[in-house]
N, C-alpha and C positions, 0 to 999 in steps of 0.2 A: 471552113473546117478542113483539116487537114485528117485526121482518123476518119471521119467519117463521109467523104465523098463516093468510097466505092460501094458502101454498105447503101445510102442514099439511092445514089442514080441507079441503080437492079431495081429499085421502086417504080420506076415507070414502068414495068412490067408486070407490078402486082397485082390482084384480081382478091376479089372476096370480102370478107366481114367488113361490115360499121357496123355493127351496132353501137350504142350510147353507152358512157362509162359510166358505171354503178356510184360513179361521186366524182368529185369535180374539185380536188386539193388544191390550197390555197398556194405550196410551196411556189419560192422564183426562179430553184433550181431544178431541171429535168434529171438530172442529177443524184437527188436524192430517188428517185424513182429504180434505180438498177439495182441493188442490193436486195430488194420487193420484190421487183419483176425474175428475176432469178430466181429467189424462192418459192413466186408461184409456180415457175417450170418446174419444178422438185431437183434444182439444181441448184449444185452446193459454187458458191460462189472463191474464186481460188487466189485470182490476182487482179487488180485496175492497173493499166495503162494511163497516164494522163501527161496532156500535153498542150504547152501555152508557144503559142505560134505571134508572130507579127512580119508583115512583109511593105515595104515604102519605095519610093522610088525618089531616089538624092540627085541632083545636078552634077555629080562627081563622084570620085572612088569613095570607098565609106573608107572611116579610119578602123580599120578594121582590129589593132591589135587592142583600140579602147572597148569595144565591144564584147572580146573572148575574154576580153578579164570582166565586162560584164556579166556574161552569161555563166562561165563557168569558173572561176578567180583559182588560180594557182594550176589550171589540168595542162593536159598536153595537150595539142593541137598537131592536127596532119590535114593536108591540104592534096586535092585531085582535081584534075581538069574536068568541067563538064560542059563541054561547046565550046564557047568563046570565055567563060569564065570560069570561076572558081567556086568550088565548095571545100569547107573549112569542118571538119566534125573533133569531138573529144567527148572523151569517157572520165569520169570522175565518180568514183561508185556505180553507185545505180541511178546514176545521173550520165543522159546522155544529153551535148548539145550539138548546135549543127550552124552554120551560117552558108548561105549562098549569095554571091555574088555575081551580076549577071550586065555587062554593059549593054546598052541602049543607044539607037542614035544620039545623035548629036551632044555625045560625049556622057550622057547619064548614066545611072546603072539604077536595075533592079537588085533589091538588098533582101535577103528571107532570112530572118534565126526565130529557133524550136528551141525549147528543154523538154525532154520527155524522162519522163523517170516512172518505173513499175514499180509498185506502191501494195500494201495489204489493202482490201475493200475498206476498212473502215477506215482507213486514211487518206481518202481521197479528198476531202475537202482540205486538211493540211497540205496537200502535195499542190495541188489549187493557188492556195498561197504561197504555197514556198516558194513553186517555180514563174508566179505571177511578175512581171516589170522586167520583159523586154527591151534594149535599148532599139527597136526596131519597127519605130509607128504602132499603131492602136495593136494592145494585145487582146488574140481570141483564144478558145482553148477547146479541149474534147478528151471526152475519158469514152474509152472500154474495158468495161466487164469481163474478163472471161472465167464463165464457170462451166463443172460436171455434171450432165444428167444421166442416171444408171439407166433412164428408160426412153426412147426416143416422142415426143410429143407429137400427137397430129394435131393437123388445125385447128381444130375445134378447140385442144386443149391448147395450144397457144392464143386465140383470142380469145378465150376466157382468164388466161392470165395475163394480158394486157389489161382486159378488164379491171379485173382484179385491185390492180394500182389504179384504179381511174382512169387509167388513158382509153383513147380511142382506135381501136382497130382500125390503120386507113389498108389495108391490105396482106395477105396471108397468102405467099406459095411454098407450097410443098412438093417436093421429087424425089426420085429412091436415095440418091444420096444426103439431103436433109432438106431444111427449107430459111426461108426467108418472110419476113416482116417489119412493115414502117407502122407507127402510132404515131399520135400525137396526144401529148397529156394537155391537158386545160390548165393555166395557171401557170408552165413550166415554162421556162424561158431557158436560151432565145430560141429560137425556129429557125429552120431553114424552109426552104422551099423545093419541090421539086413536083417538074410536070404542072404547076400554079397551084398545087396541094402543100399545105405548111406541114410541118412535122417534128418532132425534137427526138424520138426513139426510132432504132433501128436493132435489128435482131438476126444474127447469120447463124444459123445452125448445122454443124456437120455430124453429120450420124459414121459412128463407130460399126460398121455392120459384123464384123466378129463378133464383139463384144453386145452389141444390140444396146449400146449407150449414144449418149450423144455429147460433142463440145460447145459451146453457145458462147457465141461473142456480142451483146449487148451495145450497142455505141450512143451516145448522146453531146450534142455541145452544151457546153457548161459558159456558167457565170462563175465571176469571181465571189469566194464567200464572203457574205455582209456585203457586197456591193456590187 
């Protein structure tokens, strides 16, 4: 996962609830779980982030100008040093893509390309497919949620809307400035791991202290829809 690595690993410092999910949904995607879980925090949900990654390693330089007409067909391309090699990004609406290019001993190169594109909530499974088929080895993907809560949630009420959806509370911290939480839902796929605890939900919360609201960014890896 590419969205969700920094949301993840603050998980090894989580502490608090398990209890068992009030039910145990059949879905394949964790995915379908954020739109829910936003609405049990009484938070109005505003924009998804989603984004289909793949990254390989070639014997040689990639052909790289077949790949940006891959990922993004007709945009502009600008190009920056990053180490020893190159990254490639462009913008095409509310389509962003990105390519890195990274040489390796004895002559190889690491290759990384992303499309990310911010999407309304209920388009996220469109956006899924849209930006699915990478020309850059196995494609993976991850969306974030981000929505408004007018009131800021303590733990209690956040592992009860985990609950909520069915998933599993694997951990609840909370601090003056907001708090954090990993789940894992039963049935959702795929999983990560962390610390040898599986999980597929994470949850950042930053509390508004003027206003006594909060922001909540939801992350999850996704499957592709239908498959």
């Amino acid at each position: 996962m590419r969205a969700l690595p920094v949301l993840f690993s603050i998980g090894l410092m989580t502490v608090g609830a398990t209890s068992a999910p009030l039910t145990a949904p059949t879905r394949e995607n964790a995915a379908a779980a954020l739109v829910p879980l936003a609405y049990a925090l009484h938070a109005k949900p505003t924009v998804a982030t989603v984004e289909v990654y793949a990254t390989e390693i070639l014997p040689g330089k990639a052909a790289l100008r077949r790949i940006e007409q891959a990922l993004a067909p007709g945009a502009r391309w600008s190009a920056s040093q990053f180490g020893r090699g190159e990254v490639y990004q462009a913008t095409d609406g509310a389509l962003r893509a990105r390519i890195s290019d990274l040489p390796l001993a004895h002559g190889s190169h690491f290759l990384s390309c992303s499309r990310v594109e911010e999407v309304a909530p209920a388009k996220i499974a469109a956006a899924l497919e849209e930006l699915w088929g990478t020309p850059c080895g196995t494609d993976h993907s991850s969306v974030e949620l981000t929505a408004h809560a007018e009131a800021q949630p303590t733990s209690k009420e956040i592992a009860l809307a985990i609950r909520t959806v069915g998933a599993k509370p694997l951990g609840v911290l909370v601090g003056p400035t907001g708090a954090f939480a990993l789940a894992d839902l039963p049935g959702g796929s795929p999983k990560v791991s962390v610390g040898g605890r599986t999980m597929n939900l994470a949850l950042r919360i930053s509390y508004d202290m003027a206003h006594h609201s909060a922001d909540i960014v939801i992350g999850t890896p996704t499957l592709r829809p239908g498959g």
